[in-house]
C-alpha positions as CSV (number, residue, x, y, z in Angstrom):
1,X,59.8,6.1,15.6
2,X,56.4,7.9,14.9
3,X,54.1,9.3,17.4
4,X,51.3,7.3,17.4
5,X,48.1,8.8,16.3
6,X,45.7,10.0,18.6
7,X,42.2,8.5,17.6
8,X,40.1,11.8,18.7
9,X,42.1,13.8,16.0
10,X,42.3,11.1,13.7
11,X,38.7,11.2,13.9
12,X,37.9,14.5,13.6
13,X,40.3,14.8,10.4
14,X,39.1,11.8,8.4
15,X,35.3,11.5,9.5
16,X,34.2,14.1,6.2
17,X,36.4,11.9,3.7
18,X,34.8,8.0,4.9
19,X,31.2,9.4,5.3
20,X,32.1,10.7,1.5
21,X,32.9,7.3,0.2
22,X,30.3,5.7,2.0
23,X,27.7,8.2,0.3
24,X,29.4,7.4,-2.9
25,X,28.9,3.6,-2.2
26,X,24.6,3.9,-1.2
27,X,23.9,6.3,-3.8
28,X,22.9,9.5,-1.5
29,X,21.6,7.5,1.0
30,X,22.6,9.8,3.7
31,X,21.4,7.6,6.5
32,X,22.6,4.5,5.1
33,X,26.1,6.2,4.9
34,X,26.1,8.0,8.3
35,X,25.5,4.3,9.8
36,X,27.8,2.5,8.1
37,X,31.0,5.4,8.9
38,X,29.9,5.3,12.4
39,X,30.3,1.9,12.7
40,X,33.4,1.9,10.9
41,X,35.1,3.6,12.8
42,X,33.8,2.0,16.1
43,X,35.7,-0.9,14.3
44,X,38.6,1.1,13.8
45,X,38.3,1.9,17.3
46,X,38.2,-1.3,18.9
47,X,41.1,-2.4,17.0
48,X,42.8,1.0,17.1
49,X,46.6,-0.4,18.4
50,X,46.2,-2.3,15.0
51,X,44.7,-0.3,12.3
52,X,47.1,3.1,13.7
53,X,50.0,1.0,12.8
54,X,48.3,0.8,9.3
55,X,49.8,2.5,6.1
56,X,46.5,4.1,5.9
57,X,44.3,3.9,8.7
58,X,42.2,5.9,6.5
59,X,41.7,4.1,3.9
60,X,41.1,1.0,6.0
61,X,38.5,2.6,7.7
62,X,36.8,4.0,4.1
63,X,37.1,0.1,3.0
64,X,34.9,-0.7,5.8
65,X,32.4,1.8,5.2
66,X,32.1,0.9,2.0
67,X,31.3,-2.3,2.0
68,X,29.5,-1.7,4.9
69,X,26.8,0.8,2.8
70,X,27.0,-1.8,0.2
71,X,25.6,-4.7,2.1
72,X,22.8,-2.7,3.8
73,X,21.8,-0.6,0.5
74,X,21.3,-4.4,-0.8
75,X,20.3,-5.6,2.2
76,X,17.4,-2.8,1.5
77,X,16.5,-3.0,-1.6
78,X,16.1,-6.9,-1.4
79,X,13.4,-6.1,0.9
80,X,11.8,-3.2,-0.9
81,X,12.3,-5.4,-3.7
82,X,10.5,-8.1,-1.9
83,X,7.5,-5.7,0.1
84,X,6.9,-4.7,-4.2
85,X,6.5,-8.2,-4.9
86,X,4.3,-9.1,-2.3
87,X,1.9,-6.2,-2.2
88,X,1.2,-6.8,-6.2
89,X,0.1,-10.4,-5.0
90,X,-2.7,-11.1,-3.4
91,X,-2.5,-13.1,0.2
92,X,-4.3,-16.0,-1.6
93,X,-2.5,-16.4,-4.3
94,X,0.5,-17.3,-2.5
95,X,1.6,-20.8,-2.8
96,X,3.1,-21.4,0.7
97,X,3.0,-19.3,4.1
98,X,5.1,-16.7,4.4
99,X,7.6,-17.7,7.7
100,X,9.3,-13.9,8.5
101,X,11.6,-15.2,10.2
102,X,12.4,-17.6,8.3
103,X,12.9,-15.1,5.4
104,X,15.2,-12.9,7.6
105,X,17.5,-16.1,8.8
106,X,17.9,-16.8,4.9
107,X,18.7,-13.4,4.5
108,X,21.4,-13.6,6.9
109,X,23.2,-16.4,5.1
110,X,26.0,-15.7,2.7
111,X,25.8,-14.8,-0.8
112,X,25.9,-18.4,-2.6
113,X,24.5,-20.2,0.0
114,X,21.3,-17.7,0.2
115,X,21.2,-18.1,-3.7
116,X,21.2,-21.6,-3.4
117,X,18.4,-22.2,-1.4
118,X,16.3,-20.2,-3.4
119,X,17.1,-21.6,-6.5
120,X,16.5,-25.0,-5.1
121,X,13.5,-24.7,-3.4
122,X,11.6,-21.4,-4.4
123,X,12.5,-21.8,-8.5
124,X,12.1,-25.7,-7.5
125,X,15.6,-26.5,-9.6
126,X,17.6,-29.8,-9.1
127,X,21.1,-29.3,-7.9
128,X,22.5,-30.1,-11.5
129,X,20.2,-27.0,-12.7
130,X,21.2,-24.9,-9.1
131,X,25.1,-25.5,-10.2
132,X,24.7,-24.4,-14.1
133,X,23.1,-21.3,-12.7
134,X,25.6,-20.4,-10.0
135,X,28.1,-21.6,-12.6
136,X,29.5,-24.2,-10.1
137,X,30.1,-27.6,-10.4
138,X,27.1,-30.4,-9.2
139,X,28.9,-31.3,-6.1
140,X,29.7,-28.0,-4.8
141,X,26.3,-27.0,-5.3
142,X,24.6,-30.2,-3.3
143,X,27.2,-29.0,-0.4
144,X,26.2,-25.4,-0.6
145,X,22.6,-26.4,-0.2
146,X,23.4,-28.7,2.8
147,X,25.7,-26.1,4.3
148,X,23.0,-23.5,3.5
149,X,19.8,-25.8,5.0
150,X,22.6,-26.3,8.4
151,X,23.0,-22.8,9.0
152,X,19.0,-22.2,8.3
153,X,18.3,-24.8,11.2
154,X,20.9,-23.6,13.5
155,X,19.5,-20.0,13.3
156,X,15.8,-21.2,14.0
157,X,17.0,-23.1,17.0
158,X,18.4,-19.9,18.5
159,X,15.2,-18.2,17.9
160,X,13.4,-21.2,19.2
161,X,11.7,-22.8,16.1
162,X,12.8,-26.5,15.9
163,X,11.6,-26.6,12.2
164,X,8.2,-28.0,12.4
């Protein structure tokens, strides 16, 4: 039987070769990548017994900072994305009120559903239209949106808005 591996040493050994990968995955972003291999492997950690029984703890632990980078080098630029948009519009020229939070519950919804709702009700599609765009069919798109418009009012209630 193996000696199990001790987590200090694994650590020290593997941390240049995830924070690598995880550079790799944000394009440079140094920050971004430092963050997402720390928490990595505070995930490996907490599930250490597990993931040292792994093949490759390693590379279980690079998975993880990968995707971790990803989703907050998107997470970013949909907001630097979104700061662009709004500061080449004038306040008044909005149609509607910008709700922040709001905005960030939406954000915090998965992919589809998120792409849903702002097909629905920012492009102002029908469901039909929302389903040939996500290239889903007409039912599964009205019970994204419900799903999606569920989890956007469960969110507000925790942070206290009842939706009026």
């Amino acid at each position: 039987m193996a000696e199990p591996l001790n987590f200090d040493e694994w650590f020290k050994a593997q941390y240049g070769r995830v924070l690598a990968a995880a550079l790799i995955a944000t394009g440079g972003d140094r920050s971004l990548a430092e963050d997402a291999t720390a928490d990595a492997f505070a995930k490996a950690l907490d599930r250490w017994p597990r993931v040292s029984a792994m093949a490759s703890p390693t590379g279980w632990t690079i998975r993880v900072a990968v995707n971790r980078s990803r989703r907050r080098w998107n997470r970013n630029r949909r907001r630097a994305d979104l700061e662009e948009l709004t500061a080449t519009q004038e306040s008044s020229a909005l149609p509607i009120e910008v709700d922040v939070e709001l905005l960030a519950a939406i954000d915090r919804l998965p992919r589809r559903q998120r792409e849903a709702i702002v097909l629905r009700y920012v492009e102002d599609l029908t469901q039909r239209e929302v389903a040939s765009k996500l290239g889903i069919a007409p039912g599964t798109a009205a019970a994204t949106i419900h799903s999606a418009r569920r989890n956007l009012s469960t969110m507000m209630k925790a942070a206290g808005r009842d939706g009026h």
